[in-house]
C-alpha positions in Angstrom: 74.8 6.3 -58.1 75.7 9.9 -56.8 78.4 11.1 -59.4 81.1 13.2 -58.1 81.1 17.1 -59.0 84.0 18.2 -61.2 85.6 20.2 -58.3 85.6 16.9 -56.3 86.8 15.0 -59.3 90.0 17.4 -59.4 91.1 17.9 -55.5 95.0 17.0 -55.2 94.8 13.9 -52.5 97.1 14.5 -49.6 100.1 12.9 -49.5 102.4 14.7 -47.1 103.3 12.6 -43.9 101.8 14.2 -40.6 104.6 14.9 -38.2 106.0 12.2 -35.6 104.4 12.3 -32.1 106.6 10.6 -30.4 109.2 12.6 -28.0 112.3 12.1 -29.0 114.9 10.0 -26.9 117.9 11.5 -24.7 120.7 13.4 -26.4 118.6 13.5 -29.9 119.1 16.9 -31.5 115.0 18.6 -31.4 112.9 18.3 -34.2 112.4 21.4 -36.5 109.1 23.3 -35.3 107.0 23.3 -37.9 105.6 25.8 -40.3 102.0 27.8 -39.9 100.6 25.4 -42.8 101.9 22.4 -41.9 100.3 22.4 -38.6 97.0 23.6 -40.0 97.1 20.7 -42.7 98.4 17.5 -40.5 97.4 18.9 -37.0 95.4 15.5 -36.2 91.6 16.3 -34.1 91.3 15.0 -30.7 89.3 12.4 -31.1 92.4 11.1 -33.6 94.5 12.2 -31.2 93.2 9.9 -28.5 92.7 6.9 -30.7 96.3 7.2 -32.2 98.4 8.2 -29.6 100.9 5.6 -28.7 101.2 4.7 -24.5 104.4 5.1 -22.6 105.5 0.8 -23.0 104.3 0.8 -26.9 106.5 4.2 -27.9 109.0 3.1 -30.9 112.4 3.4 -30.7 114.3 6.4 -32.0 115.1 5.8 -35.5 112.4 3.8 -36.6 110.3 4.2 -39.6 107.5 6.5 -39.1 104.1 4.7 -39.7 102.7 6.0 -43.0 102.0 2.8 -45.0 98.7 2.8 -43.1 97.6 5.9 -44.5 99.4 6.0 -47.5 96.9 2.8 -48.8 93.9 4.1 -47.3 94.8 7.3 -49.8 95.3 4.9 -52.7 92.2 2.8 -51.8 90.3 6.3 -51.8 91.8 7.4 -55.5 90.9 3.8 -56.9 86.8 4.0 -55.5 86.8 7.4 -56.8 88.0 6.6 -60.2 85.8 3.4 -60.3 83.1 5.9 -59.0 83.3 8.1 -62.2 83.4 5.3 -64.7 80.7 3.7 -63.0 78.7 7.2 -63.0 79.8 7.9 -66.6 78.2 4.0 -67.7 75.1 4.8 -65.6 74.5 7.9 -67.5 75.3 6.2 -71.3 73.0 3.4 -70.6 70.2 6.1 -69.5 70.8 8.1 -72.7 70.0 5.1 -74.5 67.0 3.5 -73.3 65.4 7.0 -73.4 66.3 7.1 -77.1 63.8 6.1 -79.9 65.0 2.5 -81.0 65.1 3.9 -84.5 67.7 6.9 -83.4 70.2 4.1 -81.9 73.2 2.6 -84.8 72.4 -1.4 -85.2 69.2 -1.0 -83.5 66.5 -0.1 -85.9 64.2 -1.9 -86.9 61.8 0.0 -90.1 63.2 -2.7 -92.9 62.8 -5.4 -90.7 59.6 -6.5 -92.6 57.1 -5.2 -89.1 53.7 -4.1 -90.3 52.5 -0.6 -88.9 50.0 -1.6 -86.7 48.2 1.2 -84.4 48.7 1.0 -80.8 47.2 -1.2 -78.8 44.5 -1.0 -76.0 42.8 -2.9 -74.3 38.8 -3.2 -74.9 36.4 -1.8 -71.4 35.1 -4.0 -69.4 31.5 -4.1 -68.6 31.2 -2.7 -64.3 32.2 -4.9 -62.0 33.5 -7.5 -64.1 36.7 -8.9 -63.2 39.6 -9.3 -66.0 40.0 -12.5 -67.6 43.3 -14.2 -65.4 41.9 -12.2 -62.3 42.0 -14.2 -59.4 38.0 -13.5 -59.0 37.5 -15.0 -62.2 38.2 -18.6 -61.9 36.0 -19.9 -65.1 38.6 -17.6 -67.1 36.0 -15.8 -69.1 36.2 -12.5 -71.2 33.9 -10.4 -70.6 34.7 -7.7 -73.2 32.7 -7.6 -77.1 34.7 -10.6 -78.5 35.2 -8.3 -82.0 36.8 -5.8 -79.5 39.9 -8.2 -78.8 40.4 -8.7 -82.6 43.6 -7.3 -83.7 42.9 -4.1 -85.5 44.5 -4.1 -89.4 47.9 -2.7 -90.0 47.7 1.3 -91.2 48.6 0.1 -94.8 46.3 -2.8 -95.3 43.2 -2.5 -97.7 39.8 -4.6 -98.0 40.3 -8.6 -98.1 39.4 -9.8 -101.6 36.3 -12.2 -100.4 35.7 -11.6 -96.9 34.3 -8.6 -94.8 36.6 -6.7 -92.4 34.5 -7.4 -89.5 32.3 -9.3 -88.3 30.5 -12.4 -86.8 30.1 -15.9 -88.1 28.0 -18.2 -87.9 29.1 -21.7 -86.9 29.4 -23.7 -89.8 31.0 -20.5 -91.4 34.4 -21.4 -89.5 33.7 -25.5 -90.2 34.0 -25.1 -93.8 37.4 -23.6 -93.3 38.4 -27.5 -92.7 39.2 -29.5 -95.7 36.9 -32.6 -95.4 33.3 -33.3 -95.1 34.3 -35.3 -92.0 36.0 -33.0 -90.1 33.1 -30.8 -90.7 31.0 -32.8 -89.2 33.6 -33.9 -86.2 33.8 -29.7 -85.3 30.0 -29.6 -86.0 29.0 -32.2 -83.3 32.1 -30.6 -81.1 30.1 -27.5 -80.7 27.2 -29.4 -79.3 28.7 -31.2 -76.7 31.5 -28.5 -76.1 28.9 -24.8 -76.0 29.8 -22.4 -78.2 28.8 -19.1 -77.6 30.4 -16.2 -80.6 32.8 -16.5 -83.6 34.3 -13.1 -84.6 36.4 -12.9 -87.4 38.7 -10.1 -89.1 40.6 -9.9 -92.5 42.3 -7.6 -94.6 45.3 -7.8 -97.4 48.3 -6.2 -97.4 50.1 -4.2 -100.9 52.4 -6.9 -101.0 49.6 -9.9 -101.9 49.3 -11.2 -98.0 45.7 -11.9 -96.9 45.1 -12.3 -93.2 42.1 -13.9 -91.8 41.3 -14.1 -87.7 39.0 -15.6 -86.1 38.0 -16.1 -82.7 35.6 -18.7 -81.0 34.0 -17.7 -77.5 33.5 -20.8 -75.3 31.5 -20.5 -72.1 34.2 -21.4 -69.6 38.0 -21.9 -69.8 37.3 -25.8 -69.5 35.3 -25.8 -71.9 37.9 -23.9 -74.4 40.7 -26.4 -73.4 38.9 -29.4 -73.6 37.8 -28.4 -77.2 41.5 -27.1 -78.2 42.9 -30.4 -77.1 40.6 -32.8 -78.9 40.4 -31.0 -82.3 43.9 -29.1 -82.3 46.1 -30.1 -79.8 47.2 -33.7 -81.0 48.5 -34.4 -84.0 46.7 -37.6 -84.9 43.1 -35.7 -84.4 44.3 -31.9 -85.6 42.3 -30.7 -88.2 43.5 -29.5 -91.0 42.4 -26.5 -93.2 41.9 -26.3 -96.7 43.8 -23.7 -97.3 46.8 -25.8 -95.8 46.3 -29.6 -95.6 49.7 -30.4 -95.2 51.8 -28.3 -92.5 54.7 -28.9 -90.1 55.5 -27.0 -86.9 57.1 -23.6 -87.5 60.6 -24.4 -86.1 61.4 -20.6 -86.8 59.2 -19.7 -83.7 60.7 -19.0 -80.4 60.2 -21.7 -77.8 59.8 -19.6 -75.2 56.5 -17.4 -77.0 55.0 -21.3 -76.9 53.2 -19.5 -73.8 52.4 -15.3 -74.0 51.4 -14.5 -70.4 48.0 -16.4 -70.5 48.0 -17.3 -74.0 49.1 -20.4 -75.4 50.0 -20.6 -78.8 50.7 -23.4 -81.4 52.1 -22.2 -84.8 52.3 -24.1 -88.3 53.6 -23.4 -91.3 52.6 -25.3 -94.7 55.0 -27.7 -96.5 54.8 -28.8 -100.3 52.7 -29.6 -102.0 51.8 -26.2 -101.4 47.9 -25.3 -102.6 46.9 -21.9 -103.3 50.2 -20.2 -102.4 52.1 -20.6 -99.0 50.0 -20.2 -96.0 51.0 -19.9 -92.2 48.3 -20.4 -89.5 48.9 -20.7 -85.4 46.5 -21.6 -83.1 45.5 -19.5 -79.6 44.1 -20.6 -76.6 43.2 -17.5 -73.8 40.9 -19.1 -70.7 37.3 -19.4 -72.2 38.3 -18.0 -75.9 40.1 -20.2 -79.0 41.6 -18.1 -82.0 42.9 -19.2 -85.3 45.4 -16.6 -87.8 45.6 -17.3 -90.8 47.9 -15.6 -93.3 48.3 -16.6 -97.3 51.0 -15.1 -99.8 51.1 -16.0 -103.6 55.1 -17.0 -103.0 56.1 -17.4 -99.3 54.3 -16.0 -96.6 56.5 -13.7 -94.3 57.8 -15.1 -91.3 58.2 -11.6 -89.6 54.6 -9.9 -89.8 52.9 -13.5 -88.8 54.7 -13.6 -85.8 54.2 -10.3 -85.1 50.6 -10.6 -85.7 50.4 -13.7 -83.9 52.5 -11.8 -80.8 50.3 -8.9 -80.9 47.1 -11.0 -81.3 48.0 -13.2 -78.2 49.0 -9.9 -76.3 45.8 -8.4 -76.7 44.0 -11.9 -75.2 46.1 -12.2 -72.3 
């Protein structure tokens, strides 16, 4: 919205009446002939002239009121949109100021203490040529086609080395199986892979000054059928989710926004273990992205921060989609 200048802001709004154009009736003493300046400021145009000027049968009597109430409210409808004008201009312009502010410059806003890891930017892995993004509408099998340890989510700027595992790297197949508490479920995600094809398991960890370890791993599927079909028979439903050692008994994370159940493409199902804890308090969620699966994991000694798992989980799902 245009705001007015401050020489528009400030010009006095007429309010003198214009002078009566009707003749006046027989024996009426003349009216006074006006001054130089009045007739330069209420001398009406033509066009005015013409569209105002009262015939013959509709000219009022002498005496009555003049008509000015007409023009007196169009002058106070004019001061009242001008007014609104400003405050609206003035509201325009603080809301601006604001958004183009650093979220950290703005009172009640910031958000350094809010327990956020300082992860790098993000971007988005290159695509081989020619090959069409994973939710493309030319890509109807839903497949990835960047390096799967590409989409990993890089470690925060603070984290060090994980105390047992690699930062980087790929695993083999029953690598990831013996992340699962029994010998039977083992075998169940074992015989899974053979009649559902795996193709790549990346996985990523690092530990934070604090005591948290994250792990992340992600399984490459050869279609996005494939992927779901696998996610729904060994995830998805309670009665046949399997369960990992590090957390054999968990509940939903009731914390997590139901609206982020869905991240653009990604869906995501997030846990969060329940007493009798085992080695300290681990959280865990579940990804599915067309043709690729991913598990984060992340373990504290006490309680495992609800704030950098989701965000991790956010950023994870983001970098997916």
């Amino acid at each position: 919205m245009t705001q007015p200048t401050p020489e528009q802001a400030s010009e006095p709004l007429t309010t003198e009446p214009e002078p009566m154009t009707t003749e006046p009736t027989a024996g009426a003493a003349p009216a006074a002939e006006p001054t130089a300046a009045e007739a330069t400021t209420t001398e009406p145009t033509a066009a005015e002239a013409t569209a105002t000027e009262p015939s013959a049968a509709a000219a009022p009597a002498a005496g009555a009121a003049p008509p000015f109430v007409h023009r007196r409210w169009v002058r106070a409808v004019t001061r009242w949109t001008l007014a609104a004008a400003l405050f609206a201009g003035a509201g325009t312009l603080t809301a601006h100021q604001i958004t183009e502010r650093e979220r950290t410059d703005v009172p009640g806003l910031a958000t350094e203490a809010d327990g956020r890891w300082d992860y790098p930017e993000l971007t988005l892995p290159p695509l081989p040529e020619g090959s069409p993004a994973p939710f493309a509408d030319a890509n109807d099998a839903e497949v990835h086609h960047a390096d799967l340890r590409e989409l990993l989510l890089p470690a925060p700027a603070s984290a060090g080395a994980h105390p047992e595992l690699p930062e980087t790297g790929w695993l083999a197949p029953e690598e990831f199986t013996a992340l699962f508490g029994s010998e039977k479920e083992q075998r169940e995600l074992a015989d899974a892979f053979g009649t559902l094809p795996l193709r790549q398991i990346s996985r990523r960890a690092w530990s934070m000054p604090d005591g948290t370890t994250t792990e992340i791993y992600l399984l490459r599927f050869t279609t996005g059928t494939v992927a779901e079909a696998f996610f729904d028979q060994e995830f998805g439903v309670l009665a046949t989710r399997k369960k990992l050692a590090a957390a054999p008994s968990t509940e939903a994370d009731g914390t997590w926004p139901e609206e982020s159940a869905l991240i653009g493409d990604v869906r995501t199902v997030v846990r969060t273990e329940v007493a009798p804890l085992t080695d300290g308090h681990t959280r865990l969620a579940h990804l599915r992205a067309g043709d690729i699966l991913g598990l984060v994991v992340q373990t504290h000694p006490d309680n495992a921060a609800e704030v950098p798992f989701h965000q991790t989980v956010i950023l994870q799902a983001q970098l997916l989609g």
